[in-house]
TORTOR-832595 format. One record per residue (C-alpha): residue number from 1; residue in one letter; x, y, z. Coordinates in Angstrom, 3 decimals. Last residue first. Layout:
N
   seq   type          u          v          w
   NUM      A          X          Y          Z
...
% end
This chain:
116
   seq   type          u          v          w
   116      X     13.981    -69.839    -38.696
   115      X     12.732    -69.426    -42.040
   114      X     15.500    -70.616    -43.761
   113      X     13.378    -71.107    -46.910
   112      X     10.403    -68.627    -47.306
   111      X      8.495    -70.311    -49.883
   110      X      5.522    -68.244    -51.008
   109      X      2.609    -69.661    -53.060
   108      X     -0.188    -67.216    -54.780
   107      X     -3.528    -69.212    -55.528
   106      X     -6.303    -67.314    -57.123
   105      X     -9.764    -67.684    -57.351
   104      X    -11.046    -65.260    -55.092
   103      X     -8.505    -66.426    -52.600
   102      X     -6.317    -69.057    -52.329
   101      X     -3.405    -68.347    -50.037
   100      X     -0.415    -70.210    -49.949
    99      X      2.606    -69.638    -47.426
    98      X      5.054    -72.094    -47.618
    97      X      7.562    -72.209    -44.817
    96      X     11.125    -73.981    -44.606
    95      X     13.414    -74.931    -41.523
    94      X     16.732    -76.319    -43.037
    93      X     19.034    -78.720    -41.849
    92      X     22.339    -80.181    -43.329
    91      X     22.618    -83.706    -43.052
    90      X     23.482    -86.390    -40.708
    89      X     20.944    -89.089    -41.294
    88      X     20.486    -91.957    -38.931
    87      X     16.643    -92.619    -39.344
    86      X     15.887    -92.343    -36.329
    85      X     18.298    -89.623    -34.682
    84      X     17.518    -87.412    -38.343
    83      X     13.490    -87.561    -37.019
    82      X     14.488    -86.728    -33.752
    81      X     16.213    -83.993    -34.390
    80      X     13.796    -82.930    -36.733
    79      X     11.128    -83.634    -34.246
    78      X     12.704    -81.199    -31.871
    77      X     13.266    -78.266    -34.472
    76      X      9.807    -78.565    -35.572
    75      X      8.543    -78.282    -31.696
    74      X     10.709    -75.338    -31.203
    73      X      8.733    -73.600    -34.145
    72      X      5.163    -74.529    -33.255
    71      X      6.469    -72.694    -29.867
    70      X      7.864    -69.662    -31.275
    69      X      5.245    -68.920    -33.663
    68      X      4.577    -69.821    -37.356
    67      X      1.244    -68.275    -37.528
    66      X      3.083    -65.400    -39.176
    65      X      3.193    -67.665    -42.158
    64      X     -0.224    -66.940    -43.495
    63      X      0.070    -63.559    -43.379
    62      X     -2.443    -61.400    -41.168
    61      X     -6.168    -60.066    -41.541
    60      X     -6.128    -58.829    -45.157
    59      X     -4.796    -62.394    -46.451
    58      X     -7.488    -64.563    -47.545
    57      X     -8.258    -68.042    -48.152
    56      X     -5.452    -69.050    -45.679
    55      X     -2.715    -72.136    -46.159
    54      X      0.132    -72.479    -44.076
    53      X      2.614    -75.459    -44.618
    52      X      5.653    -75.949    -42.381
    51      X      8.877    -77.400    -44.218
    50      X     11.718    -79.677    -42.807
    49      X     14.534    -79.747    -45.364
    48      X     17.319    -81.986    -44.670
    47      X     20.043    -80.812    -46.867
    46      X     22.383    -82.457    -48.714
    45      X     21.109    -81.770    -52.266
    44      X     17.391    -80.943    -51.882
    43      X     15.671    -83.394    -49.425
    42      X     11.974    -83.287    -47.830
    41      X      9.864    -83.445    -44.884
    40      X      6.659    -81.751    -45.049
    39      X      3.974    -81.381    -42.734
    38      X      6.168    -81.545    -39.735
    37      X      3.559    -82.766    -36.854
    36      X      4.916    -82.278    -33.336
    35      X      3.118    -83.494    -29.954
    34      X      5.260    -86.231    -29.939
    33      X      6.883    -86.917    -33.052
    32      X      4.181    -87.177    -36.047
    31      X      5.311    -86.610    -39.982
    30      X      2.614    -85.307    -42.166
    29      X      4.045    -86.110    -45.390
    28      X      7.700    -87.800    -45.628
    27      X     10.540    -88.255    -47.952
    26      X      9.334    -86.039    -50.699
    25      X     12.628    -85.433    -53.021
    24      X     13.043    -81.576    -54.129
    23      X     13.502    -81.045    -58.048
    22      X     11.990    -77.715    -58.128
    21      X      8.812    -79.322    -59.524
    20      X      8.523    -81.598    -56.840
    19      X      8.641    -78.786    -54.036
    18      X      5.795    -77.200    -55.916
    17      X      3.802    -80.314    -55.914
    16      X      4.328    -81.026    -52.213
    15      X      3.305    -77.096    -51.402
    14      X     -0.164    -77.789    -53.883
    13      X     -0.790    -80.927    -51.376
    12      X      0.040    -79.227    -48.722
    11      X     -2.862    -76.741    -49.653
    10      X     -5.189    -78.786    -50.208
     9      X     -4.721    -80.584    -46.795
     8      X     -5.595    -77.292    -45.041
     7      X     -8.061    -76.037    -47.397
     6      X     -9.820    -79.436    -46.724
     5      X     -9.074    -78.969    -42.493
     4      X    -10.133    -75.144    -43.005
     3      X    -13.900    -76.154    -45.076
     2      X    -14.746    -78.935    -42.191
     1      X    -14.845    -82.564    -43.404
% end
């Protein structure tokens, strides 16, 4: 498996243990709609939390969640609405990132919640 695809799925699995911890429930992983894939799909409360999952192993060229553009971001929003349509939920929605980066040993994880 290339090195980015296993840093990749590391770190989602380090963003689905963090979102445990702060009592979030895991309803989905790696949710497919279309052309979309919402890495995480989770609930807090009443809210619908749909959360994009960037991991780097360094930082000095640009942050990991500025790779959220405006198109990966319209997608999200469409397979949330079509994730809620399916499974008939009428919740609150939120549009999360996690930025990790694991870098000379390190991990540092940010959770930007209402991103956009």
């Amino acid at each position: 498996m290339p090195a980015h695809i296993e840093l990749g799925e590391k770190g989602e699995q380090l963003a689905v243990n963090y979102l445990r911890a702060l009592h979030y429930s895991i309803l989905e992983t790696n949710w497919r709609w279309q052309k979309a894939e919402v890495d995480i799909i989770a609930q807090i409360d009443q809210t619908l939390v749909f959360v994009e999952v960037k991991t780097r192993s360094y930082d000095t060229v640009s942050k990991p969640e500025e790779a959220v553009h405006l198109k990966k971001q319209q997608l999200l929003k469409n397979a949330a609405e079509a994730y809620c349509e399916q499974q008939a939920l009428h919740l609150e929605l939120r549009f999360d990132i996690i930025a990790i980066i694991k870098a000379q040993g390190k991990t540092s994880t940010k959770h930007i919640q209402s991103a956009f």
